[in-house]
C-alpha positions in Angstrom: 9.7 24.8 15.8 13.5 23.3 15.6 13.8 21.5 12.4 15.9 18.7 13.9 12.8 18.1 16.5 10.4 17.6 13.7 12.2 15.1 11.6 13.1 13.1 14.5 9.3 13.0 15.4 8.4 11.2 12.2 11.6 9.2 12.2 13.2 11.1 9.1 16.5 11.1 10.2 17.3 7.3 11.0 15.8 6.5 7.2 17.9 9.1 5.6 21.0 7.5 7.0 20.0 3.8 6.2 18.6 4.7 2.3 21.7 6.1 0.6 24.1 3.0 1.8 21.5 0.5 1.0 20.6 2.4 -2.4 24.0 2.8 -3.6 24.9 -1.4 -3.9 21.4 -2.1 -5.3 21.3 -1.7 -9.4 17.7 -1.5 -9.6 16.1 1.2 -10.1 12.4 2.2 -8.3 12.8 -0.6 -5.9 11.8 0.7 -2.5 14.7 0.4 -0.5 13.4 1.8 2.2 10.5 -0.4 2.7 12.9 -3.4 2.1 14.9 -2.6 5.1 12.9 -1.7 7.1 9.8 -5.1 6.9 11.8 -7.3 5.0 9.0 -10.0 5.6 6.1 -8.2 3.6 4.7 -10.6 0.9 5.6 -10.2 -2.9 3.8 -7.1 -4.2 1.5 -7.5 -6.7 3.4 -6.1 -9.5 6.9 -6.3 -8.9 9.0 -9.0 -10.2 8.8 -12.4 -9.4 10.9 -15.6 -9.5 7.8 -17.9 -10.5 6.3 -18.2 -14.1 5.2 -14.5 -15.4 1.5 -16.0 -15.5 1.2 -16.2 -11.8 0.5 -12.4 -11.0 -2.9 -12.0 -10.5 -4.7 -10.2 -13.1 -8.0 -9.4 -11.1 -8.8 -9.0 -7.3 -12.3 -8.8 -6.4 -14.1 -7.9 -3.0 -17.3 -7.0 -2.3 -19.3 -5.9 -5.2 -15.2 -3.5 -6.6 -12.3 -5.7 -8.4 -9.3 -3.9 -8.9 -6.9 -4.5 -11.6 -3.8 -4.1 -10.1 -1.4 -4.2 -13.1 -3.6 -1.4 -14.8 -4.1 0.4 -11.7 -7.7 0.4 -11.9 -10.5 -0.2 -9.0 -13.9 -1.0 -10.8 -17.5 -1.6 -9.6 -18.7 -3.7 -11.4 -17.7 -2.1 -15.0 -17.8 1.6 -13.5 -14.3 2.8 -12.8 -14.6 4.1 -9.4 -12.7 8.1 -9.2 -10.0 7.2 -6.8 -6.6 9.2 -6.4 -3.6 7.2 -7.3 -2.1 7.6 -3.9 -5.6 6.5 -2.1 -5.2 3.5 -5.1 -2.0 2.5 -3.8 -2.7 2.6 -0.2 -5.0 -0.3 -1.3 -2.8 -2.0 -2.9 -0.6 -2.0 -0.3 -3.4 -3.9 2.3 -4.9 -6.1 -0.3 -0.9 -7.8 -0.7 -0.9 -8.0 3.3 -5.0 -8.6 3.9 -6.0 -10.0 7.0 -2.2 -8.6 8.5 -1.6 -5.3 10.5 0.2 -2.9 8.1 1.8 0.0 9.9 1.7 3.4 8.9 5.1 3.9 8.8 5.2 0.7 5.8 2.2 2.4 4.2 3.8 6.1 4.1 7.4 4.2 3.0 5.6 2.1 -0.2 3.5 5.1 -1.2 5.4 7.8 -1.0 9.1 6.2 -1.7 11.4 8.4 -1.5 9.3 11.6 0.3 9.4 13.0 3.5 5.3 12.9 4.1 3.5 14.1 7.1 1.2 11.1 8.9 -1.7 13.4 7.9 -1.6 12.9 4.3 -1.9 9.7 4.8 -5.0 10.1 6.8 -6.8 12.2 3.9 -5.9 8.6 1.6 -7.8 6.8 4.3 -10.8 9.0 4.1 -11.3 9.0 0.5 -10.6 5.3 -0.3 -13.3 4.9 2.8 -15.8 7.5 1.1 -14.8 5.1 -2.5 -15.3 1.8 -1.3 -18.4 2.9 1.3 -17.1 1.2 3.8 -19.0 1.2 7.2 -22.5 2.4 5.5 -25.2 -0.7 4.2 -22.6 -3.3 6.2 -19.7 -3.1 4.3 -16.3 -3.3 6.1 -13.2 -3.1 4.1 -10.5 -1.8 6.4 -10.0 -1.6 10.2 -7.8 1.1 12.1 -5.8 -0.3 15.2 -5.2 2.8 17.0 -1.6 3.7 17.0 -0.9 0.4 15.3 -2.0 0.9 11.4 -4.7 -0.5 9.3 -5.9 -4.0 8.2 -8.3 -5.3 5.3 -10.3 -7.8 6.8 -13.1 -8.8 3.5 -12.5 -11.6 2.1 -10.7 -12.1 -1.4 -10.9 -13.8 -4.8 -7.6 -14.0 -6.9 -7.9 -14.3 -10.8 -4.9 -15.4 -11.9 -3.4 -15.2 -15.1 -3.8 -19.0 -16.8 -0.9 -20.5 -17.6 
């Protein structure tokens, strides 16, 4: 296999140019740059920073019978913790901010694996174990929807705790 024919595949090569320019004016460090450029109308994450009052990041959001706690990085059901990989974590992270939108793979490979050059497959082993976590599709739970060829989308509905002011 050429090595130039599998990082075009995945679209390596047109990120690697974009990320050191952009990087190199920004003074922030961990900020995904890559992400930024490339869906710069994805909402606010959950735990970066914000412009409005510091008590308006949600401290709690709940579906179905789990609530994750975003700013600890902890899914619970109920007051179980449930045994989740960080990476699976963040993939859910990553639709709860966007729930009820489409969220490519490529945006989902980009925020959880900044900065590394990941095949789509990885990502798929994420799916499967957040899936097997959360029980989705057995006793009529559905979390998450796959668009084939499109990416994924969290469809339950939400409650937002905030932080009281």
């Amino acid at each position: 296999m050429r090595a130039s024919g599998s990082n075009t595949a995945f679209g390596r090569l047109p990120w690697a140019a974009q990320a050191p320019a952009v990087a190199e004016f920004h003074s922030e460090p961990g900020l995904d740059v890559i992400g930024a450029v490339q869906n710069p109308d994805t909402e606010k994450a959950f735990y970066e920073k914000r412009t409005e009052p510091a008590g308006a990041a949600p401290i709690e959001v709940s579906f179905g019978p789990f609530r994750l706690l975003p700013t600890q990085f902890l899914l619970l059901e109920g007051d179980k913790p449930v045994p989740l990989g960080s990476r699976a974590l963040g993939v859910l992270i990553v639709l709860l901010e966007r729930r009820g939108e489409l969220v490519s793979k490529q945006e989902l490979i980009a925020r959880v694996w900044p900065d590394v050059f990941v095949e789509p497959a990885n990502l798929s082993v994420q799916f499967t174990a957040l899936r097997r976590a959360l029980r989705d599709g057995q006793e009529g739970n559905r979390f998450i929807i796959n668009i084939r060829g499109r990416g994924y989308c969290f469809v339950a509905s939400v409650e937002i705790l905030e932080q009281p002011n």
